[in-house]
Structure formats: structure tokens, C-alpha cells
Backbone bond lengths (Angstrom), bond angles and torsions (degrees), N, CA, C in turn:
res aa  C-N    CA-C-N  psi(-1)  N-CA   C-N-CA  omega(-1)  CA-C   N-CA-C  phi
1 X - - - 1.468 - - 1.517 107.42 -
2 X 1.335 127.13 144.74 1.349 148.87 -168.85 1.387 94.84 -73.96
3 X 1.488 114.72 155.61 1.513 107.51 148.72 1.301 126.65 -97.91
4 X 1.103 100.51 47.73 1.824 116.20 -173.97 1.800 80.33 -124.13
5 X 1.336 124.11 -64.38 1.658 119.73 -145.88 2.227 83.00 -78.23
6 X 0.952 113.71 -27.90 1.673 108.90 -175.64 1.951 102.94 -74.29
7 X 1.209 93.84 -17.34 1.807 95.01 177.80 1.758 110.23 63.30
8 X 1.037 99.04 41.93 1.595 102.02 171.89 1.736 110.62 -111.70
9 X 0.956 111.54 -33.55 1.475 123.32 146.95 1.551 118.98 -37.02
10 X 1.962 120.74 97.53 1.010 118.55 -170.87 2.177 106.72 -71.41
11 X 0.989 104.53 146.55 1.801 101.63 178.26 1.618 107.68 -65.79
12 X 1.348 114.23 163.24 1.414 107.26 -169.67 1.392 111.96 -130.44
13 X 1.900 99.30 128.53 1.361 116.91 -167.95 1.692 120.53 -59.15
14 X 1.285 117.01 132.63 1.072 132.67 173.60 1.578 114.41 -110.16
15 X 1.311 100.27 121.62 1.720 118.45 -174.32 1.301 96.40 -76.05
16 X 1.732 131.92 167.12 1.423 110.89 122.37 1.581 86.87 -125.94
17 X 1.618 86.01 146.23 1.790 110.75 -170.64 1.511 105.17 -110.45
18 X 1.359 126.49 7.79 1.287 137.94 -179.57 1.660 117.80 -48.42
19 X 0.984 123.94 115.39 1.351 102.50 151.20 1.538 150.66 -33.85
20 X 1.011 93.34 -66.48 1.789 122.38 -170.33 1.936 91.11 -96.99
21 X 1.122 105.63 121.90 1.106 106.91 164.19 1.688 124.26 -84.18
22 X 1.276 98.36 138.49 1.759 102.90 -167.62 1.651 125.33 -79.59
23 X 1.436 106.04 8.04 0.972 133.87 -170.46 1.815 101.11 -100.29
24 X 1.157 106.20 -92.28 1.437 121.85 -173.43 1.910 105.31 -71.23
25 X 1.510 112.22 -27.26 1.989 110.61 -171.48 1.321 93.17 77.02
26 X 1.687 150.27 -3.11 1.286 135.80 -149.79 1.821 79.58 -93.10
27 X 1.618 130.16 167.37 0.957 142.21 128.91 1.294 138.31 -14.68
28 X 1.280 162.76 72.96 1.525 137.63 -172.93 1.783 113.73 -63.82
29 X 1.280 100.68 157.79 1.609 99.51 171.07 1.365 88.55 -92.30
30 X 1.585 90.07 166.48 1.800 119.31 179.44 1.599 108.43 -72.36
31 X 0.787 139.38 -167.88 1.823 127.85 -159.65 1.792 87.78 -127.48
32 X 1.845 102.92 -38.87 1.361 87.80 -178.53 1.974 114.40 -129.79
33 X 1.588 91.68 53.34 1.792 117.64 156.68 1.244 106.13 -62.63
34 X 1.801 157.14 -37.31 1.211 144.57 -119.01 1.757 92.00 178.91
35 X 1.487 123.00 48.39 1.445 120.19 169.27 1.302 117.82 -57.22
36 X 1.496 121.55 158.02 1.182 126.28 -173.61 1.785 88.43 -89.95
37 X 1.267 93.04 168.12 1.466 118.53 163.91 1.783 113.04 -58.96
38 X 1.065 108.77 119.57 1.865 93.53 166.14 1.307 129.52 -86.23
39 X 1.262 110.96 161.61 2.163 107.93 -154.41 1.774 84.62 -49.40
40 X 1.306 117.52 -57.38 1.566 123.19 -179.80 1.358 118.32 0.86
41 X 1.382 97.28 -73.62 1.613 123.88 -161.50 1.780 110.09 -54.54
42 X 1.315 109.03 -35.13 1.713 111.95 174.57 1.700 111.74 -74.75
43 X 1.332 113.37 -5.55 1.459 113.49 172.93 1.367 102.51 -103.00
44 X 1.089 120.29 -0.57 1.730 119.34 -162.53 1.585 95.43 -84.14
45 X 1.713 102.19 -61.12 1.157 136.24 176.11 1.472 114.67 -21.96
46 X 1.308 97.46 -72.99 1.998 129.29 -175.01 1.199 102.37 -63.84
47 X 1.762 127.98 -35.69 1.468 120.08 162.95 1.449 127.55 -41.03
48 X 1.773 105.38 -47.38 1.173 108.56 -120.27 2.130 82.31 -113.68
49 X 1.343 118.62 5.83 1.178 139.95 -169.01 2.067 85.53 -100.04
50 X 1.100 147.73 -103.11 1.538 136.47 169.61 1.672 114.03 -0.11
51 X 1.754 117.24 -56.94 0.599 120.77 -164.21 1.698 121.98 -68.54
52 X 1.958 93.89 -34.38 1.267 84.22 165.13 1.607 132.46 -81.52
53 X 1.071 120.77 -14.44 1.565 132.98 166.84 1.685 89.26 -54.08
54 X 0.998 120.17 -73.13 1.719 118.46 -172.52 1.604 93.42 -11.17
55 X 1.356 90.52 -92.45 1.426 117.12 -164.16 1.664 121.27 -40.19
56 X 1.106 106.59 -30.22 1.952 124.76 159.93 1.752 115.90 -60.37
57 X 1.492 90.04 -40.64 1.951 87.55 -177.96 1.691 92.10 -84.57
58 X 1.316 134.25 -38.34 1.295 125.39 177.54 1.115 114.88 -47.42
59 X 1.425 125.43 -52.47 1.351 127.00 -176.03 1.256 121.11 -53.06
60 X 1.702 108.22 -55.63 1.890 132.07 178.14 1.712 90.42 -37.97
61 X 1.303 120.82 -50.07 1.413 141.20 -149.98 1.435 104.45 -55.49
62 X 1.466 95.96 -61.09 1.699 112.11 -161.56 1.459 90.78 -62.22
63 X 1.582 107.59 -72.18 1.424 132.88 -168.89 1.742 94.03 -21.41
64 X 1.473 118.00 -68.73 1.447 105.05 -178.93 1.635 129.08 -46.57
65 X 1.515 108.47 -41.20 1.142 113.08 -176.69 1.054 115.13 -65.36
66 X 2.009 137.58 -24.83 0.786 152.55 128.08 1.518 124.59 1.63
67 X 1.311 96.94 -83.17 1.550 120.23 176.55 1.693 104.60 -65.08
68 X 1.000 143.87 -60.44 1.386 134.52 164.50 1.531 111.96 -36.78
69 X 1.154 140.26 -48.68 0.971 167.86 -163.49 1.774 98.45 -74.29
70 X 0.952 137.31 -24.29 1.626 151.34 -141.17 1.751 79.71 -127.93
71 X 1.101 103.22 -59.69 1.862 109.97 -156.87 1.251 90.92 -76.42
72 X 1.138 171.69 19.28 1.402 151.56 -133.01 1.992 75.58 -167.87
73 X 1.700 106.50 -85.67 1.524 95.52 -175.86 1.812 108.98 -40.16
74 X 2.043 137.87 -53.78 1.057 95.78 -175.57 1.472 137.34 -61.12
75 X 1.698 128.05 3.41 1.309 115.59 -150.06 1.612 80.99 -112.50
76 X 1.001 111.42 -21.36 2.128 108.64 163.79 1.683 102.35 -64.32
77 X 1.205 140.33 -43.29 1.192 136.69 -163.13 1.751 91.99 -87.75
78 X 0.976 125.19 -44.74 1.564 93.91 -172.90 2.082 102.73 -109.86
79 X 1.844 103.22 52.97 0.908 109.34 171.85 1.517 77.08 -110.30
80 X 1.090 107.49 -78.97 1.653 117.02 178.74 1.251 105.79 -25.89
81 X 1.018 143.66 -41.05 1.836 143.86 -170.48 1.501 102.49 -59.88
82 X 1.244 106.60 -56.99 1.866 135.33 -175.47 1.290 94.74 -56.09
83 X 1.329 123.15 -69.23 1.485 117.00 -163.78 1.973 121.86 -90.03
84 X 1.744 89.68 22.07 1.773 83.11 179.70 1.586 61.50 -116.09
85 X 1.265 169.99 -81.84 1.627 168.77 -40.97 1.892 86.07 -141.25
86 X 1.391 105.97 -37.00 1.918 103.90 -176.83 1.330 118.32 -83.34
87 X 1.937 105.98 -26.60 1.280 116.68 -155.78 1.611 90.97 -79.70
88 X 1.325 117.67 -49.82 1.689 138.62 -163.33 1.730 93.00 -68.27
89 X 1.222 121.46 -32.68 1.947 111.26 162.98 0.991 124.90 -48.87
90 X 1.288 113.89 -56.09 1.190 163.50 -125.66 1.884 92.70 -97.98
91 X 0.847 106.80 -59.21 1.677 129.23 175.88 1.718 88.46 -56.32
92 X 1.032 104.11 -87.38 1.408 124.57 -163.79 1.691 107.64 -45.57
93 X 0.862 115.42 -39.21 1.748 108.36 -173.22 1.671 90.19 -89.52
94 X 1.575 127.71 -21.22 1.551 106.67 170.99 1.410 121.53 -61.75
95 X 1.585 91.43 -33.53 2.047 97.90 176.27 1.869 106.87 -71.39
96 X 0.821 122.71 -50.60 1.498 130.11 -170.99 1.692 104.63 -51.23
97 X 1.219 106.50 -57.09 1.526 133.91 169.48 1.865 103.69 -20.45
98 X 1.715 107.17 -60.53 1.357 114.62 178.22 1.030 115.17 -63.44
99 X 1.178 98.38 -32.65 2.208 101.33 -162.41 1.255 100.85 -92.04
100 X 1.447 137.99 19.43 1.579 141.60 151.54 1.197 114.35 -40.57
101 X 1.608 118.72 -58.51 0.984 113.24 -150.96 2.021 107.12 -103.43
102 X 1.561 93.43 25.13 1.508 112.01 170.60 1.483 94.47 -97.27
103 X 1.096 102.77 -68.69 1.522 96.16 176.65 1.675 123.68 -30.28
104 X 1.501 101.94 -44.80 1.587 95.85 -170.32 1.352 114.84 -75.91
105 X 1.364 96.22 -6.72 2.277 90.69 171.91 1.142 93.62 -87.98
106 X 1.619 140.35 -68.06 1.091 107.46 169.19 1.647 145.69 4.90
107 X 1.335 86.84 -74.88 1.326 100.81 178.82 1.358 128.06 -63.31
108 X 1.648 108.28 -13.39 1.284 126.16 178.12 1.643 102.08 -84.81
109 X 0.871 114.11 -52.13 1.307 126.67 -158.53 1.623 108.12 -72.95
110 X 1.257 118.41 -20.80 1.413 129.75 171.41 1.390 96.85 -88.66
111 X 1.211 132.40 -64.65 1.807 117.33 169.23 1.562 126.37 -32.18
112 X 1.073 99.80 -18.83 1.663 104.33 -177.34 1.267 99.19 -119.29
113 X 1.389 140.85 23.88 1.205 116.00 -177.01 1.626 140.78 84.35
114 X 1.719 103.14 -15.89 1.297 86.96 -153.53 1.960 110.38 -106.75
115 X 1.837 88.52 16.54 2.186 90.58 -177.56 1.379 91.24 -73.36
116 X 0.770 154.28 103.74 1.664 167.35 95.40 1.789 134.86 -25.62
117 X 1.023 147.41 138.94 1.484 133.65 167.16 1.836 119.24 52.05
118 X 0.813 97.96 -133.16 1.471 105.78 -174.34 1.718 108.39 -65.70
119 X 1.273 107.11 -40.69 1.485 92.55 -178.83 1.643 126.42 -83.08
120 X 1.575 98.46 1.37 1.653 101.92 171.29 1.127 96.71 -81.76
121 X 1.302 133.47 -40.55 1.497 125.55 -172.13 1.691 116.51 -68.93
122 X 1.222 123.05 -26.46 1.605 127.61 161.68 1.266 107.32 -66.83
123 X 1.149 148.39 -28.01 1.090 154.81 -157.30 1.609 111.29 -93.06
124 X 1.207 79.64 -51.81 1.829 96.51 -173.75 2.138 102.26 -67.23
125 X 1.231 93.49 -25.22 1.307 105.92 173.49 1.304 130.57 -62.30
126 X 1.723 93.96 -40.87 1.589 111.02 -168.63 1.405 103.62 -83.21
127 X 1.339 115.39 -30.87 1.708 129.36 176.88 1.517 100.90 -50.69
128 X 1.723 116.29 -54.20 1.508 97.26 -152.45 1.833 106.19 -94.41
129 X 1.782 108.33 0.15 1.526 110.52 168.10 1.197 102.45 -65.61
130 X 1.316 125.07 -41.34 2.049 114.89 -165.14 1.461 77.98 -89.83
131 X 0.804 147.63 -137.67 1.509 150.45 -179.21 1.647 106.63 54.99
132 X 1.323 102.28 -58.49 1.809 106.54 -173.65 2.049 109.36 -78.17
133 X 1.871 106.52 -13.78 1.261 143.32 169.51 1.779 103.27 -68.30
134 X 1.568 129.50 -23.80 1.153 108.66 -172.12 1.632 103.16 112.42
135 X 1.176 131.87 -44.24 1.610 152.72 -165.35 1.647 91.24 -45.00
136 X 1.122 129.87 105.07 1.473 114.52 134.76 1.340 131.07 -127.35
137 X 0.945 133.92 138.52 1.599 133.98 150.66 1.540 139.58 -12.01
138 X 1.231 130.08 137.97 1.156 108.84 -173.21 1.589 97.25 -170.31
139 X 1.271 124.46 133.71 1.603 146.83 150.85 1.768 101.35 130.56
140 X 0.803 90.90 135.76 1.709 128.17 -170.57 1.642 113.66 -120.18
141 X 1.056 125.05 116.31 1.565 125.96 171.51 1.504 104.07 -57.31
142 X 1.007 99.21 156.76 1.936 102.47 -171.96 2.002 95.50 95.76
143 X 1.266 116.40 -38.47 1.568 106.17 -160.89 1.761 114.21 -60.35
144 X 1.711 114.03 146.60 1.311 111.15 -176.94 1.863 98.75 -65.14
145 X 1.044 112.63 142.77 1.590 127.92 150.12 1.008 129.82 -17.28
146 X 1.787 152.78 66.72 1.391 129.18 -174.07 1.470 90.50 -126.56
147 X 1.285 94.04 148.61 1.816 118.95 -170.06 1.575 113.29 -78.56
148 X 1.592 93.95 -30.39 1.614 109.26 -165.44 2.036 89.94 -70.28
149 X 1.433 120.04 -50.76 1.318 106.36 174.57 1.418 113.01 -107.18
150 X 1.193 153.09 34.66 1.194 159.14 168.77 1.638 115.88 -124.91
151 X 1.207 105.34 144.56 1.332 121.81 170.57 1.671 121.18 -124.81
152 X 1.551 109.64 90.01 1.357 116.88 -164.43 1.771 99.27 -56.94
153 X 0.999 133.01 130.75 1.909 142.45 163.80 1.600 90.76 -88.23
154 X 1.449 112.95 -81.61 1.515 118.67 -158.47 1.385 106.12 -99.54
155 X 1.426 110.88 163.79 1.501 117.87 176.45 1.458 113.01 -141.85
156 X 1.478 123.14 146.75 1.520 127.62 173.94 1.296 103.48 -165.83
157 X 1.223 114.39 -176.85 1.563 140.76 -153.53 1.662 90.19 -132.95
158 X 1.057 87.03 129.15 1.937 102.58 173.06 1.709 104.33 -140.60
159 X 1.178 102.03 134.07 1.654 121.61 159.21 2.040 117.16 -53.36
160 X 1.386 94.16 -27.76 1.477 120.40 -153.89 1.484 102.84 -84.03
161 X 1.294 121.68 -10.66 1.841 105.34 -173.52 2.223 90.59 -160.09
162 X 1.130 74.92 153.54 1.414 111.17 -168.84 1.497 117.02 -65.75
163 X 1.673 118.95 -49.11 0.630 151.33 162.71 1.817 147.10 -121.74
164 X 1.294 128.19 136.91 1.266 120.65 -179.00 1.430 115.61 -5.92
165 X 1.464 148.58 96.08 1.487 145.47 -170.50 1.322 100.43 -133.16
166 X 1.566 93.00 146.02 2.051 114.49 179.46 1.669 79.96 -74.96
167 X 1.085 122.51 140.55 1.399 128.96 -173.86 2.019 89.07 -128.37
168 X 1.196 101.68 -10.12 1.961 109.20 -166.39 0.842 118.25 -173.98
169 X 1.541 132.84 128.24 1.294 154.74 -139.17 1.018 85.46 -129.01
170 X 1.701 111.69 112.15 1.809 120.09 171.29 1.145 118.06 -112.51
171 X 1.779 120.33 -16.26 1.773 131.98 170.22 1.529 95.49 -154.69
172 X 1.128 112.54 115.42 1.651 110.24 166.38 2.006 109.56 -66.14
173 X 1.559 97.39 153.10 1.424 95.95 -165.02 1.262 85.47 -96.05
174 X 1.880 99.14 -173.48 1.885 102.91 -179.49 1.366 93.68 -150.95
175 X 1.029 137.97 123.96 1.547 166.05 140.67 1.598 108.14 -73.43
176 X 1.853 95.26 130.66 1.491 100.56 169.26 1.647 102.60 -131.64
177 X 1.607 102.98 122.90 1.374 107.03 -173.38 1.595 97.98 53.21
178 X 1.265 134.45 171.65 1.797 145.77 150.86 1.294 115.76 13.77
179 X 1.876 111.32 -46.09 1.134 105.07 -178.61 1.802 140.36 -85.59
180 X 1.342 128.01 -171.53 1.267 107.81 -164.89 1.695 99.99 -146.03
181 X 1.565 91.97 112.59 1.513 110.58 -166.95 1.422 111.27 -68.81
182 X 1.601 111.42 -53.96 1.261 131.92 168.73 0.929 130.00 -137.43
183 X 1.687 146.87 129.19 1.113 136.94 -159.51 1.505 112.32 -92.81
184 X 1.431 120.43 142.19 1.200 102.10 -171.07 1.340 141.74 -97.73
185 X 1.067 132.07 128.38 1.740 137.51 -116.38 1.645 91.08 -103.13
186 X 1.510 109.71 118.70 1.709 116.22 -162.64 1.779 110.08 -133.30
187 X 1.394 106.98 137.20 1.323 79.97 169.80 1.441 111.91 -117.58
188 X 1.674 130.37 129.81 1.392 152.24 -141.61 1.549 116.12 -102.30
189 X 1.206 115.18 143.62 1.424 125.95 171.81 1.599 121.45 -124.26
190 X 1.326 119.55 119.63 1.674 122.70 164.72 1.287 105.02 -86.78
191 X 1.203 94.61 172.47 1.934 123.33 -178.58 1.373 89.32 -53.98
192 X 1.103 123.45 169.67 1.001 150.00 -158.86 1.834 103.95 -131.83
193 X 1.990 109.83 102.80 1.255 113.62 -171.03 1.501 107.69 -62.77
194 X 1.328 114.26 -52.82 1.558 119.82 174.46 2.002 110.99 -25.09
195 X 1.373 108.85 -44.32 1.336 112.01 -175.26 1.297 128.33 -74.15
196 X 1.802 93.50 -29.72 1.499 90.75 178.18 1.563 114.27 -95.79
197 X 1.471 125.69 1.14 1.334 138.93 140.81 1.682 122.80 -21.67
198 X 1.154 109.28 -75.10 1.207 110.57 -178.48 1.689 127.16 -63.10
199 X 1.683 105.99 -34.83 1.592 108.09 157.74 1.199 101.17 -62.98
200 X 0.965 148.57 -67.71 1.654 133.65 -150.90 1.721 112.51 -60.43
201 X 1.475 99.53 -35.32 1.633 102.29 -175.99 2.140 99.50 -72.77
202 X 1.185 115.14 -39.13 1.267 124.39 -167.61 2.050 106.27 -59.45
203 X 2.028 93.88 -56.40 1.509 85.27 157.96 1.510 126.72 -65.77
204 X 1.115 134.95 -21.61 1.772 136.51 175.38 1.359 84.14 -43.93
205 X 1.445 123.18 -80.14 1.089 128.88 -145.14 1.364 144.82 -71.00
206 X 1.399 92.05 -14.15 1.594 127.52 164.87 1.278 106.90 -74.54
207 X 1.043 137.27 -13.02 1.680 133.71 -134.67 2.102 82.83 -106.49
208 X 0.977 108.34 -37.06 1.565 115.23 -159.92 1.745 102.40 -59.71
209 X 0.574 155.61 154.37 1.505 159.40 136.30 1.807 130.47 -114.14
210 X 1.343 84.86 21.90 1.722 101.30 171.96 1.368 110.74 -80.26
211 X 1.237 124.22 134.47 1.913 117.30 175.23 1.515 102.00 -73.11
212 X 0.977 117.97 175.26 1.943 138.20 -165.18 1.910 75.72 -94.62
213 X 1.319 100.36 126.58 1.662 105.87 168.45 1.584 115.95 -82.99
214 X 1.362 104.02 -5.38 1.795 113.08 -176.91 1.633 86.81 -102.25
């Protein structure tokens, strides 16, 4: 017996792989145009959802350290600004500091007459280098009294001013920018007690309103 007439022989599958169906002429679709999802793909998914949160707090993360990182270098840069801006004063009023006491012959030497020719013109020179340096001058006779920039030498009593007054300019001071190189060395006059004596005795005496009993 055959193994066809015993039927153990499975029958044999016939595809049709046609396009166009011979029935209708319409087109067929492809079997795998429109695949399903594989079980896979929903674990892929659910992975990859954690992972992006990860990567979001990483970012927030850096990004801060970043920005701290930004704030920290500017307050070094305008630490450094501050302390080359004090050091370069600092320099500069030590040099000026020496050349004071150039100035004060100068200054002598024009009181008496004697900057003349070539050396008024060095002079006049050296004035407007510290000058363009910050350097200026300062106290004037006539000025009120302050301790914070004055340095009283002499002292007297005058009839002539109202208050504590530089009555005499004995070293002009020098200020650079706010600050105060040298104070300037004055000699000062108060009111005058003798003066205010006689008003006070004049009001005493006014004050009475009793008649003379003689």
C-alpha cells in the first residue's frame, strides 16, 4: 500500500502569491504592508520612558552646575578688577607721595620769585604729569578748620573770624581722588574771648529794669 492510499501522507499546500486577483482584477495588499507591533516593542517603549526622565534630571543637573559655575568665575573677575584698580592706586600715590616734597620747592621758589627760564618750564611740566595722575592741591587761607584734612602748627585768637579759620597756609596738602596724601599744615585762629566779653557784660546789664534809687 502507497502512502498516499494509507493517508499518512500530509496533502500539499498551495500558496497563491499573485498579485492581482483573478477573480475581482483588483490589486491584493502585501500580507506584511501593516505589521503588528511585536510583544518586544511594549518593553522597548516602557524602558526607554525612565530613561528619558534620567536624562532630563541630568541635564536640569549639569545646566545648574553650569550656572553656578558662571556666577562664581564672574565674582573672581571683578574681584581681580577691584584688586588690580587698588593695587595700581596704591602704586601711584606711593610715587606721588615722594615727589611732595619736589613740589614744595617749587612752590617755594615761585613764592619768591625765583621759577624763571628753563626751570619754570620743567616745573610747569611736572605739575600737569601728577595732575593728569589725580594730584591736586588743596588749602587756601580764608578756609573753615577741619581736623579730618588739616593739620593745625600754630594757634591764636582773632577778633576777625567767627569761627575756627586757616588764617595761614604753612604746607599746602595733596589729595588724590577722595584720598588724603598730606594734610595741609595751617596755622589757625578762634574768636576772640576778649570780644565776646564785652557783649555778654553789655547784655547782663541791660537785662535789669530797676530805676537807679539815687
Amino acid at each position: 500500500m502507497s502512502p498516499r492510499e494509507s493517508g499518512s501522507e500530509e496533502e500539499p499546500v498551495i500558496r497563491d502569491n499573485r498579485k492581482i486577483d483573478p477573480e475581482t482584477g483588483k490589486a491584493r495588499e502585501a500580507a506584511g504592508d501593516a505589521p503588528e507591533a511585536a510583544p518586544g516593542d511594549q518593553g522597548t517603549q516602557t524602558a526607554a520612558a525612565p530613561a528619558s526622565g534620567s536624562a532630563t534630571d541630568l541635564l536640569a543637573e549639569r545646566t545648574a552646575d553650569l550656572q553656578r559655575l558662571q556666577a562664581e568665575f564672574s565674582n573672581y573677575r571683578k574681584r581681580v578688577e577691584r584688586d588690580r584698580i587698588a593695587v595700581r592706586e596704591q602704586a601711584v600715590a606711593s610715587v606721588l607721595t615722594e615727589l611732595l616734597p619736589v613740589l614744595d620747592d617749587i612752590g617755594r621758589a615761585r613764592d619768591h620769585g625765583e621759577l624763571t627760564g628753563g626751570f619754570a618750564k620743567v616745573s610747569e611740566s611736572l605739575e600737569a604729569a601728577v595732575g593728569k595722575l589725580g594730584l591736586t592741591a588743596y588749602g587756601v587761607k580764608g578756609d573753615p578748620f577741619d581736623p579730618t584734612v588739616h593739620e593745625a602748627l600754630l594757634h591764636s585768637y582773632s577778633a576777625e573770624v567767627t569761627e575756627p579759620t586757616c588764617v595761614e597756609i604753612l604746607q599746602p596738602g595733596y589729595r588724590i581722588n577722595d584720598r588724603i596724601l598730606r594734610a595741609a599744615r595751617v596755622a589757625v585762629a578762634e574768636p576772640s574771648e576778649d570780644a565776646a566779653a564785652p557783649e555778654e557784660t553789655a547784655t547782663g546789664s541791660g537785662e535789669s529794669g530797676e530805676p537807679d534809687a539815687n
